[in-house]
N, CA, C and O of each residue as an XYZ file, in Angstrom:
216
protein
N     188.097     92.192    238.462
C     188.622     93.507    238.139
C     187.494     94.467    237.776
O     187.672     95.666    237.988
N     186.376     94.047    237.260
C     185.531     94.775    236.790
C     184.364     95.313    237.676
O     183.499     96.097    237.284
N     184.452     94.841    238.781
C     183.980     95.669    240.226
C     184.679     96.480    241.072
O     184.236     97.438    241.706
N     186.137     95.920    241.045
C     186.726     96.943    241.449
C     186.793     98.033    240.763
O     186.309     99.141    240.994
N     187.382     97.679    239.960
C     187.484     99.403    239.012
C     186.477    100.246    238.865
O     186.596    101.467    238.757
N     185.362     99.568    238.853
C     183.532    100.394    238.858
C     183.832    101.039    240.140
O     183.908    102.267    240.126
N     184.072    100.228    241.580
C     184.019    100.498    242.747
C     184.773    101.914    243.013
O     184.311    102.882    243.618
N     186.334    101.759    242.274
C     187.023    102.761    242.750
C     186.509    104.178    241.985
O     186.767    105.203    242.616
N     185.851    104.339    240.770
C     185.359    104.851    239.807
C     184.296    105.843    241.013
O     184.316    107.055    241.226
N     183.532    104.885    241.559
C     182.454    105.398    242.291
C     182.844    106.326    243.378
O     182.156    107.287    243.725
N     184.009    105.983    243.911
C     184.826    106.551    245.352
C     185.644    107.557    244.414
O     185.198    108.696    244.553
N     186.497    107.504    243.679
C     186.864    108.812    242.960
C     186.049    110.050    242.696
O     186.510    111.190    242.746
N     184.744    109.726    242.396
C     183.621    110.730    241.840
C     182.862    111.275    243.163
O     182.282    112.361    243.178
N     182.922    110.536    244.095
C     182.626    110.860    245.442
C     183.343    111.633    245.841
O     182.771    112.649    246.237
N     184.873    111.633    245.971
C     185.755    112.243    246.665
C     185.947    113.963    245.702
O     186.039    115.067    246.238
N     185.957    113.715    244.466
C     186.029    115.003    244.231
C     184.571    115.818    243.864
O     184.589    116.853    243.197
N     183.438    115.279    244.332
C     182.146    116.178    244.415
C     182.134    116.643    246.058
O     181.384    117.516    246.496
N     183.313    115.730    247.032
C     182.421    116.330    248.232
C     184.295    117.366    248.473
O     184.622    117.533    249.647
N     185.207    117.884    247.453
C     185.998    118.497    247.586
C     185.491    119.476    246.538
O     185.743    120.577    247.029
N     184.998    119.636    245.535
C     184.247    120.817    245.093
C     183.734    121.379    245.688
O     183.922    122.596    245.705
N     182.461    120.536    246.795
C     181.387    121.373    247.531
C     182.198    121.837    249.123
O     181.545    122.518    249.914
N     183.250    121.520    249.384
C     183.947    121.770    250.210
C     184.614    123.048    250.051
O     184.649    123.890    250.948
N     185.180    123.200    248.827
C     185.717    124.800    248.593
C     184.690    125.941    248.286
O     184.766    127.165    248.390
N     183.580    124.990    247.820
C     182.663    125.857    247.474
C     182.033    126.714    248.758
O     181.534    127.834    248.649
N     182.193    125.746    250.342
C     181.933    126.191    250.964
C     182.407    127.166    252.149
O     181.755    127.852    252.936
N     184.207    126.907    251.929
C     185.404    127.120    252.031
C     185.012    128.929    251.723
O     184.688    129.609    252.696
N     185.060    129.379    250.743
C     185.307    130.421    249.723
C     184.039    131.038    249.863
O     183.871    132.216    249.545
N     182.720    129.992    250.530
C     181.743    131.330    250.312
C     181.005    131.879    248.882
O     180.229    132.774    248.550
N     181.817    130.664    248.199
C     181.289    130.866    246.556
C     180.339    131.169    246.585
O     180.214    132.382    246.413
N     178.865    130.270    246.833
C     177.351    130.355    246.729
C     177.088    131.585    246.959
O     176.895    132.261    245.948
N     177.029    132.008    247.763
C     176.752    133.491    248.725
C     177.381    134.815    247.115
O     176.642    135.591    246.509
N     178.889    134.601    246.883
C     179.094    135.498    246.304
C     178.601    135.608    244.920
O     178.634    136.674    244.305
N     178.052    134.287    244.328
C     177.057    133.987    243.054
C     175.645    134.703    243.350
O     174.979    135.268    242.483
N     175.303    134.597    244.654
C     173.837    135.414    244.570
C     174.122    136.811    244.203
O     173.541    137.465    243.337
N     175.446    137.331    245.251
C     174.995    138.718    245.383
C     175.747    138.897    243.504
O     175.389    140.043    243.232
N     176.117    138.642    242.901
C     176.231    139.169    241.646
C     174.748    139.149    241.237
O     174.109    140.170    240.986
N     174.201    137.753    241.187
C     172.962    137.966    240.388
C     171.858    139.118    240.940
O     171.150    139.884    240.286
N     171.985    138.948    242.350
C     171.246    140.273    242.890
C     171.628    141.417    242.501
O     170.765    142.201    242.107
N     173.100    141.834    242.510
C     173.307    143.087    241.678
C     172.990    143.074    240.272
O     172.788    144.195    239.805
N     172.905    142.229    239.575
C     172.094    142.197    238.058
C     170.774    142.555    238.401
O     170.447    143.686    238.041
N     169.842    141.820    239.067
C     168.652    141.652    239.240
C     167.780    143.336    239.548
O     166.666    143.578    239.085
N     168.741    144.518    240.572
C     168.286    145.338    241.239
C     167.844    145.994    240.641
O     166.942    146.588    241.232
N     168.018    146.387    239.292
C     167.767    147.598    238.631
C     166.633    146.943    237.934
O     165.830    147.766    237.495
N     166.385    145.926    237.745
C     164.887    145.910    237.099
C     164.107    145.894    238.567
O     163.154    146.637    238.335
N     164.031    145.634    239.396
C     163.262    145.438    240.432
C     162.831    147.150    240.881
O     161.748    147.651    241.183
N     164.063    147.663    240.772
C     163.994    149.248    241.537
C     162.717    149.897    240.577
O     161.727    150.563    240.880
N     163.197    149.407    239.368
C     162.099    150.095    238.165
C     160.561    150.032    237.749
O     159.950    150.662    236.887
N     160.032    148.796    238.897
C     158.663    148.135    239.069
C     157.904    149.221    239.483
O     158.348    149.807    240.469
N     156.642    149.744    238.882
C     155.715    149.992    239.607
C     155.570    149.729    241.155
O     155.735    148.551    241.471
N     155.291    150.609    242.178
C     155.007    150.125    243.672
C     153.912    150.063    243.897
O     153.316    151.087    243.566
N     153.315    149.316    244.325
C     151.619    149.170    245.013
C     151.588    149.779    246.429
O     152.076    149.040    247.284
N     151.200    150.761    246.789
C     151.455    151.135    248.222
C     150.019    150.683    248.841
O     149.899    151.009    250.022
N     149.142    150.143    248.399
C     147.912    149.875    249.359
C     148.407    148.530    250.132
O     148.987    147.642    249.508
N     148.111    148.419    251.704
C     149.071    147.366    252.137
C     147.061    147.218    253.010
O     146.796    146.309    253.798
């Protein structure tokens, strides 16, 4: 009993990490987590000094 139950333990934790990353990919989540942080991010960036010597 005590391999199985480890066993099924292991396949449970499997099945709902590759159904998290499934909606995650579903939904486009990742993508819509950047562009928030990018919209946080813009206004300090806009505010940088520019170096124009290229």
């Amino acid at each position: 009993m005590g391999f199985l139950h480890i066993l099924l333990i292991i396949l449970a934790v499997i099945a709902v990490l590759f159904i998290v990353t499934f909606v995650i990919y579903w939904f486009n989540l990742d993508m819509k987590l950047v562009r928030k942080i990018y919209d946080k991010l813009q206004p300090h960036y806009d505010n940088l000094e520019k170096d124009r010597k290229l």
